[in-house]
C-alpha distance (Angstrom), angle and dihedral (degrees) to the residues before:
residue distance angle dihedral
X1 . . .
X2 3.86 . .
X3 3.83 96.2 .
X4 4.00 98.0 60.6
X5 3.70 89.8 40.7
X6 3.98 82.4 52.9
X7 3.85 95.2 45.9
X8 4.15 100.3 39.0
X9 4.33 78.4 81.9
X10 3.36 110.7 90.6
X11 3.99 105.5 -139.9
X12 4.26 88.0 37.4
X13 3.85 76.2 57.7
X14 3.93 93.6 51.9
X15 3.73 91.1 44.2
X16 3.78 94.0 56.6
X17 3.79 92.0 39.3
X18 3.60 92.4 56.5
X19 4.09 99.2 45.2
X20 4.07 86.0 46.2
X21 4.17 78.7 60.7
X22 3.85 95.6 48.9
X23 3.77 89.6 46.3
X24 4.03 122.4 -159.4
X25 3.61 92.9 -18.3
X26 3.73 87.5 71.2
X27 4.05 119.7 -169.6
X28 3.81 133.9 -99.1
X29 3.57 121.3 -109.6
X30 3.39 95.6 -113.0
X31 3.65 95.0 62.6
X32 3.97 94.7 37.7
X33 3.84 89.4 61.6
X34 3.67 95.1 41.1
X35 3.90 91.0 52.8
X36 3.65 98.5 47.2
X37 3.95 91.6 37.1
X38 4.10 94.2 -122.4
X39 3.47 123.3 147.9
X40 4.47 112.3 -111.5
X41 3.84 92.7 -116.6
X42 4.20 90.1 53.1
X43 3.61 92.2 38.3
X44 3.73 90.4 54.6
X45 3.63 91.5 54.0
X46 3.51 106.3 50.6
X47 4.13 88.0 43.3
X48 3.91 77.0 54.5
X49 3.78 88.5 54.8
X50 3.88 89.1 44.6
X51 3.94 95.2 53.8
X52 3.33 91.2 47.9
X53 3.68 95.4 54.6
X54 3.44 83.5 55.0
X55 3.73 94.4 -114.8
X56 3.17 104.9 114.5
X57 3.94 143.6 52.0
X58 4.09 131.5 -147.5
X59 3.81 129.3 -166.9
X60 3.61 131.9 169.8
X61 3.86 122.4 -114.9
X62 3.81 103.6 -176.7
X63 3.58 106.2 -58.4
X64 3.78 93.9 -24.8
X65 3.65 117.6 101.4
X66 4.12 107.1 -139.9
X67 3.65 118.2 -166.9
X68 3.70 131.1 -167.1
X69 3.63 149.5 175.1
X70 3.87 121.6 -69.9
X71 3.93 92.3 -136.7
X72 3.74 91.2 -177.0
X73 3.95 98.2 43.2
X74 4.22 81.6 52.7
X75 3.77 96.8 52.3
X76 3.91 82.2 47.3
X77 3.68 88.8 63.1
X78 3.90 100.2 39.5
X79 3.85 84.1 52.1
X80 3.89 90.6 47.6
X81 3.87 86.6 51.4
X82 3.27 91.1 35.9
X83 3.85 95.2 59.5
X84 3.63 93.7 39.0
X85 4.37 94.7 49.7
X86 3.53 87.6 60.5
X87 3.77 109.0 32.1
X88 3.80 95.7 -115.4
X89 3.97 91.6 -50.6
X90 3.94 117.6 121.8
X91 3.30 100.2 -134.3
X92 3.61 94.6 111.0
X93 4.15 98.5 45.1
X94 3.99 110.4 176.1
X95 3.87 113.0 -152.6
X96 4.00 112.1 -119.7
X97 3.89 109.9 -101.6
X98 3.92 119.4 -112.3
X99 3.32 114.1 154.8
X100 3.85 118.2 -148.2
X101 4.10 113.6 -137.7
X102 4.41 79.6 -140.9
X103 3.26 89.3 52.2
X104 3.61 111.3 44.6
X105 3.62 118.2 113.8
X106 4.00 121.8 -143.6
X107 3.66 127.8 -165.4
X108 3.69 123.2 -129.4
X109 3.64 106.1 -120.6
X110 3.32 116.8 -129.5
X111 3.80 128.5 -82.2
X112 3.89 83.7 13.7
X113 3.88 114.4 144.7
X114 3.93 115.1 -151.6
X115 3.94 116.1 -129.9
């Protein structure tokens, strides 16, 4: 399966981590490398690896690049791990993921003041 191949590297596995956070609004590029301190050309490939994988999602807004979570290529994988963990028994069901914009919670970065 693409996606675990995708997420056994560590910094793919930051990069999907942190657009999970930021929900369906995604991130830009830009801001993706600057909070996980990766350089644009090695950012680009590992979101490359992620879209792929199917995990993740891109759209343009102007000239900025915004990626996002692939909620349905993620649900694929927790229901491929899913089925696997318990040997095709549902004793271990995981609920589908749809994240609700009211109900998204966002971390304070650090050092960050609030107005």
């Amino acid at each position: 399966m693409a996606a675990l191949a995708a997420l056994a590297q560590e910094s793919r596995l930051d990069v999907f981590r942190l657009l999970v956070v930021a929900g369906p609004e995604g991130m830009a590029a830009g801001d993706i490398a600057e909070r996980l301190g990766v350089s644009p050309p090695t950012l680009s490939f590992h979101l490359a690896q992620l879209r792929h994988a199917g995990l993740v999602e891109v759209r343009r807004d102007g000239r900025s690049l915004i990626y996002s979570t692939n909620y349905d290529g993620m649900n694929e994988l927790m229901g491929f791990l899913t089925e696997n963990c318990c040997g095709g028994a549902r004793a271990c069901v995981v609920p589908a993921c749809e994240p609700d914009l009211r109900t998204v919670v966002r971390r304070k970065s650090r050092g960050a003041t609030r107005p």
